[in-house]
N, C-alpha and C positions, 0 to 999 in steps of 0.2 A: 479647429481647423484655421490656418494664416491665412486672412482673406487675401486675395489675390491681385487686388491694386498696392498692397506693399509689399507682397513678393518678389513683384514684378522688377521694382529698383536692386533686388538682392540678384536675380537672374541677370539683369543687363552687367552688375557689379563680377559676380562666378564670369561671364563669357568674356567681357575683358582682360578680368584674369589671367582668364586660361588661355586666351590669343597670346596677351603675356608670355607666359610660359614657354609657350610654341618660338615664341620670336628671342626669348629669354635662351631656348636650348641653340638654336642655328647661330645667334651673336656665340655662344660658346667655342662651338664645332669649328667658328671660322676662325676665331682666335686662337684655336692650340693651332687648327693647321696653317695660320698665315706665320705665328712666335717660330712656326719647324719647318718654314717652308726656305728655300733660299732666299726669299724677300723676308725674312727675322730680321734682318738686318733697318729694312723700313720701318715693321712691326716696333721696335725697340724706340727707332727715334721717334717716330710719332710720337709716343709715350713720352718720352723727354723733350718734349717740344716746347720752346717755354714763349709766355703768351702772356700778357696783360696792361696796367694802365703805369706809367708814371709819369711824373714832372718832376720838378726843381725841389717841393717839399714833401711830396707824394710818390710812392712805389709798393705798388704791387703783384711780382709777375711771381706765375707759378711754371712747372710742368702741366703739359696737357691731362696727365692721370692725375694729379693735384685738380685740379679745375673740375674735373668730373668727379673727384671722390668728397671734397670740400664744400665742393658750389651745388653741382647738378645733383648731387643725394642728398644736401639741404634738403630740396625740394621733395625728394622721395620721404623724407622725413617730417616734411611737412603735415602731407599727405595722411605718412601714418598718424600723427599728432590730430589732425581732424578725426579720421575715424576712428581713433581713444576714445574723444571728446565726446563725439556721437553716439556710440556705442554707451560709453559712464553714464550719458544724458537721459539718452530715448529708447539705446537700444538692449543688445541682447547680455548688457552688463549692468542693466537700471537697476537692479534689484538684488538683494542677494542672494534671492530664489532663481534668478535667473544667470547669477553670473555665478555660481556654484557648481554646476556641472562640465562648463568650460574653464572655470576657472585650477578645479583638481586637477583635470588634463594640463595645463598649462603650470602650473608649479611642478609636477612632476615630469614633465618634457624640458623643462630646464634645470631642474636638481640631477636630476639622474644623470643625467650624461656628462654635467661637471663630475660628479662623483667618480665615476667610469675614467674618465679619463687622469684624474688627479691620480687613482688606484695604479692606473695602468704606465703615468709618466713616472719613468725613473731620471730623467734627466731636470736637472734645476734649470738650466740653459731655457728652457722651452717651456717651465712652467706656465708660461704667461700666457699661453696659449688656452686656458682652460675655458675662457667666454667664447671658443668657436663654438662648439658643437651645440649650444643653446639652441641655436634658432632656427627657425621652421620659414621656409621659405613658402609663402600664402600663394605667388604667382603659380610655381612648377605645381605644387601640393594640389591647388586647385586643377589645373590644366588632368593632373592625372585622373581626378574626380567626374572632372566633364566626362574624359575620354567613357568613361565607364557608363555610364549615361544613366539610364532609368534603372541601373543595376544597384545604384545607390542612391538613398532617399533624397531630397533635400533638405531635409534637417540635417544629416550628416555635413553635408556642405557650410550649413549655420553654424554646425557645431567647429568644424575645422577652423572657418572662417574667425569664431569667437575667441578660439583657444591659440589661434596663432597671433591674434592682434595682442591680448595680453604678453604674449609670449614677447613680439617686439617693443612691448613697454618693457620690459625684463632687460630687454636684451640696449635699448636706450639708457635705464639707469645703469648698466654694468658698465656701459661708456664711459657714462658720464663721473660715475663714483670709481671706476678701475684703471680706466684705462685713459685715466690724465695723470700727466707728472707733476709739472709745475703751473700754480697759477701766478698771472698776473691779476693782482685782485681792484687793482684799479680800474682795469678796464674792462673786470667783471662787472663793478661795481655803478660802473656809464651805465654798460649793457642792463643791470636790471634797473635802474631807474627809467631806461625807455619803456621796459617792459613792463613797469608799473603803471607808467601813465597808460600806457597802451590798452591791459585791464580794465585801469578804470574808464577810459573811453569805449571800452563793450560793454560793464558794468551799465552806464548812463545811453548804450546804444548809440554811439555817437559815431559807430564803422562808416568808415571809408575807405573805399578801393585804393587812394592813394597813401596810406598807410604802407604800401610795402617797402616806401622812400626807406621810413624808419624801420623795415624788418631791415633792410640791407647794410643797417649800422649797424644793426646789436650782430646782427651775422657777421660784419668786422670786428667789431670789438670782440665775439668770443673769438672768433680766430686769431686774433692779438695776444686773447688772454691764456693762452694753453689749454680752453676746454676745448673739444672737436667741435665747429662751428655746425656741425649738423642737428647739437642739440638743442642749438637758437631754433631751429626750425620745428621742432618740436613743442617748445615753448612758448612760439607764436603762431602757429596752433591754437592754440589755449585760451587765448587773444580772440579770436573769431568768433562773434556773438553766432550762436543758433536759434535765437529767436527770431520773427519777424514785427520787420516794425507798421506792420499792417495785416489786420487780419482776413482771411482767404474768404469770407462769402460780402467783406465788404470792397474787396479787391472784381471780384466776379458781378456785382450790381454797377461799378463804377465800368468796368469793361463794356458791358452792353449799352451802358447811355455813349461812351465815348465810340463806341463801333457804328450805332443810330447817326451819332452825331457826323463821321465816317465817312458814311454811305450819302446821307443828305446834301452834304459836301460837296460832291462825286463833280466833275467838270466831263460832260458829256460830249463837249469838243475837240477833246485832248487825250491820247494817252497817258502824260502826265499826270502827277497830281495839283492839286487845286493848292494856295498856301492854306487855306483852311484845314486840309487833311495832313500835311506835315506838322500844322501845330499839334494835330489831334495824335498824332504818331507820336510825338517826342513825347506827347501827355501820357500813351500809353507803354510807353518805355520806361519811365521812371516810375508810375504806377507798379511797374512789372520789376524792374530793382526794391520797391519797398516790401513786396508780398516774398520775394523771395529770401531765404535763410541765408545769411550771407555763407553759415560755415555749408549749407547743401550745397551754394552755384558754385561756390570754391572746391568742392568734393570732384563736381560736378565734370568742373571745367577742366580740373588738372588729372585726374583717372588717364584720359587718353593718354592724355604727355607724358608722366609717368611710366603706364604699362607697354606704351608701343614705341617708344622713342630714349626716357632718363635709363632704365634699367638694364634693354638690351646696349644700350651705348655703355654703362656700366660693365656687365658683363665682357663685351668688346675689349675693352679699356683692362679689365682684371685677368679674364683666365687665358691668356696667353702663355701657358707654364710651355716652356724650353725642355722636352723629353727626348731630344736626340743630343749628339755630339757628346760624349762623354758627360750626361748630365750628373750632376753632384744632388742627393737626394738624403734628410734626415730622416729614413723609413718606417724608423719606429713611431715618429711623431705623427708622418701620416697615419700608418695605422692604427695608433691611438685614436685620432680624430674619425677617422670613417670607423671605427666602434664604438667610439662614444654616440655616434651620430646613430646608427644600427640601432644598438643592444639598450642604450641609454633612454630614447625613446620609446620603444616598445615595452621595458620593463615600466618606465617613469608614468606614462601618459596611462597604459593598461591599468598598473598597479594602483596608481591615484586616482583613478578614476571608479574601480570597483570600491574600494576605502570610503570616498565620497556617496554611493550609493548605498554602501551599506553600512556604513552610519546613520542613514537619514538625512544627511546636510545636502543632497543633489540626489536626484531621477532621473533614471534613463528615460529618454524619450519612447514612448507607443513600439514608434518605426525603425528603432534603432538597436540593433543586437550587437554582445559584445563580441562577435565574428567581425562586426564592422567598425568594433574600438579599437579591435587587434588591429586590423589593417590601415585602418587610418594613421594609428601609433607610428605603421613603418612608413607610411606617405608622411608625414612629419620628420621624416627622422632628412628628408628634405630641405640641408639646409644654406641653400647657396649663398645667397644676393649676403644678406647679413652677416652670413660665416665669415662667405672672403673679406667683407668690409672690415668684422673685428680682427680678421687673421692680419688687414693694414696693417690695424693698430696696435697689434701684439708685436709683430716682428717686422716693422718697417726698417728697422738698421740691420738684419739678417735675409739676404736675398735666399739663399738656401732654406732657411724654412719657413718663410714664405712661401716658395715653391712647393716644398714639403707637405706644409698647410694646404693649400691649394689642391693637391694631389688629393689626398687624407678625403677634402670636403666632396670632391667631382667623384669619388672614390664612393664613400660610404653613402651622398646623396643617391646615387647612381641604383647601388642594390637596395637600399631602404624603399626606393621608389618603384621597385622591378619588385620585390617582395609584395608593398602596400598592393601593387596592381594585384598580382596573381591571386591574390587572398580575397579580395572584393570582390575582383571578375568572378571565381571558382567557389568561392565557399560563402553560400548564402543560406544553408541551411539553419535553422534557429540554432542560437548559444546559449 
C-alpha cells in the first residue's frame, strides 16, 4: 500500500493537471473560433506582432507566437526536465523494476505511431512530419482520468503519468537530434561550457536562485545556435540539485527553539513586530530555503504557471487553424496523423505492454486490468501540446500543412480521447 503522505503531492500534481486540461481545451475552442471569426483578422496580427530588446550592438525582436513557442515553452520544458530528473532519481523510474512497466508503454506509444504513419505517408513533401503523433499530452490525458474519478484506480494515473514523462523525454530528443538543421557550433559550444560549470556548482551544492542570469545565456546561445532553445531548458533542469542542504529533523529542532525564541520576543504593546522577531523571521526563512529541495520548490513553484497560464497561452497562440473561406487543406496528411495518433497508440502502448509482462521484465499492478491498458492506450493517443509544438518544427515554412498537422492532431486527439473515456467509464469488468 502507497502510504498516504506521498500520495498526497501525486493527487495535488493529477488535479493541477486536469484543471490544466480543462483550461488547455477552452484556450482551443476560443482560438479556432476567434482565427474564423470576422476578427481572424486581429487573431493573425497578434500572432505577428513583433516584440523585443535592441540597441546599437544588440537585437533581439521576435513575433509574439515566436516568444511564446521559444521562450514561454522554455519553461514548460523546464519543468518537464525537473520531473525526468525526479522521477530517474526517487521516483517511479529509480529502478528498473520500477521503470519497466511504464517504460514498455512508452516505447511502444512512440514507435508504433511513427511506424503507422511513415506506412501510411505517400508524400515525401511531408515526411517530416513523422515526430507529431509521438506524444502523449499528460495535461488532457490526465484531465480525462480525473473526470472518470474512482472508476479508475490511482495507480493507473501513476502509470499514465510515468509513461507519458518518458514519452516527452522521447519526444525532447527527437527535437533535439531531428528536427535541427544547422548548427552554430560555436555558440553551442559557450552554451555548454556554462552548462558545465553550472553541474558542477549542483555537483558541490553550491545552487542559487540567481543562477537563472546564466540559464537565460545558454537559452540565447542555443537560440543563436540552430538547436530549438527549449532544449536549454531541459538541460538546466538537470542542473538543479535535488538534494538538501540540510537535513529535515535537524531543520524541525532548529524551528522550535527559533519559534520559543519567537514568542518570547513578542512586544505586547504593539501590533507590530518586535526587531527581535524579524531577525528571528529572516532566520527562519533561510533555515527554510536550506531544508528545501531546491529541484521540489522549483517543481513546486512553476506547476501553477505552467499548467494554468504557459500552456493555455500556448494553445491560444497555436490552434487557431483557419477552417472557413476557402480553406486549402493537405488531407491525407491530417489523416495520417489522427491514425497514427488513434491506432498507433492503442496497438504500441497495449502490445508492449502485454510483451513486457510476459516476459517477466514488468507486472501488472494488483489494481490494474488490461480493460484499463486498452483505454488508457486511447487516452494517450492524446497528443496536443507536444504534437503542435513538433508539427512547428516539421512544417514551419508550409502554412498549409501546418494547418493540416493541426487538423490531423485536434482530429485524432479528439476520438482517441472519446474512445479512452467510453472504455474506462463502461467496461470494468476483469481482463
Amino acid at each position: 500500500m502507497i502510504d498516504k503522505y506521498l500520495i498526497s503531492p501525486f493527487q495535488k500534481f493529477v488535479s493541477i493537471q486536469s484543471f490544466s486540461g480543462i483550461l488547455l481545451l477552452m484556450a482551443t475552442i476560443v482560438a479556432i473560433i476567434w482565427a474564423n471569426s470576422p476578427f481572424g483578422d486581429i487573431y493573425q496580427a497578434m500572432l505577428n506582432y513583433k516584440i523585443g530588446i535592441y540597441s546599437a550592438d544588440f537585437k533581439l525582436v521576435k513575433p509574439l507566437i515566436l516568444w511564446v513557442n521559444d521562450g514561454l515553452m522554455t519553461i514548460f520544458f523546464f519543468l518537464i526536465g525537473l520531473e525526468i530528473k525526479r522521477e530517474l532519481l526517487i521516483g517511479e523510474l529509480n529502478s528498473p523494476k520500477k521503470a519497466a512497466f511504464p517504460l514498455f508503454a512508452a516505447i511502444g506509444g512512440m514507435l508504433f505511431p511513427v511506424i503507422i504513419f511513415l506506412v501510411l505517408n505517400t508524400n515525401s513533401a511531408t515526411q517530416n512530419g513523422w515526430g507529431i503523433p509521438m506524444a502523449t499530452d499528460i495535461a488532457f490525458a490526465l484531465a480525462v482520468l480525473t473526470v472518470l474519478g474512482k472508476r479508475v484506480p490511482l495507480s493507473l494515473k501513476i502509470f499514465l503519468t510515468a509513461f507519458a514523462i518518458v514519452d516527452d523525454l522521447g519526444a525532447v530528443l527527437t527535437i533535439a537530434i531531428f528536427y535541427t538543421e544547422e548548427i552554430n557550433w560555436l555558440m553551442l559550444g559557450n552554451a555548454g561550457i556554462i552548462l558545465a560549470l553550472l553541474f558542477v556548482l549542483s555537483y558541490l551544492k553550491l545552487y542559487t536562485k540567481y543562477s537563472f542570469i546564466l540559464g537565460l545565456v545558454v537559452w540565447y546561445l542555443f537560440l543563436k545556435s540552430g538547436i530549438h532553445p527549449t532544449i536549454a531548458g531541459v538541460l538546466l533542469a538537470f542542473t538543479i540539485p535535488i538534494s538538501q542542504r540540510l537535513e529535515g529533523g535537524t531543520f524541525a529542532n532548529k524551528l522550535a527553539e527559533l519559534s520559543d525564541k519567537f514568542s518570547a520576543a513578542n512586544n505586547p504593546n504593539t501590533n507590530l513586530l518586535s526587531d527581535e522577531q524579524i531577525v528571528y523571521m529572516d532566520a527562519i526563512e533561510s533555515w527554510s530555503e536550506k531544508v528545501q529541495s531546491p529541484l521540489q520548490h522549483l517543481e513546486h513553484k512553476l506547476h501553477g504557471w505552467v499548467a494554468y497560464f504557459i500552456i493555455p497561452i500556448f494553445a491560444l497562440f497555436n490552434a487557431g487553424v483557419v477552417v472557413t473561406g476557402g480553406m486549402t487543406l493537405e488531407f491525407s496528411l491530417a489523416f495520417n496523423i489522427a491514425i497514427a495518433l488513434i491506432i498507433g497508440k492503442i496497438i504500441g502502448v497495449t502490445l508492449m505492454t502485454i510483451v513486457g509482462v510476459k516476459s517477466g521484465l514488468a507486472a501488472l499492478p494488483d489494481d490494474i486490468r488490461y480493460s484499463h491498458i486498452i483505454g488508457v492506450a486511447f487516452v494517450a493517443g492524446i497528443g496536443f501540446t507536444m504534437s503542435i509544438f513538433i508539427g512547428n518544427l516539421a512544417f514551419a515554412s508550409n502554412p498549409i500543412y501546418l494547418d493540416s498537422a493541426k487538423v490531423g492532431i485536434l482530429l485524432g486527439s479528439i476520438v482517441s480521447g472519446f474512445i479512452g473515456f467510453l472504455i474506462l467509464r463502461f467496461y470494468n469488468h476483469k481482463a
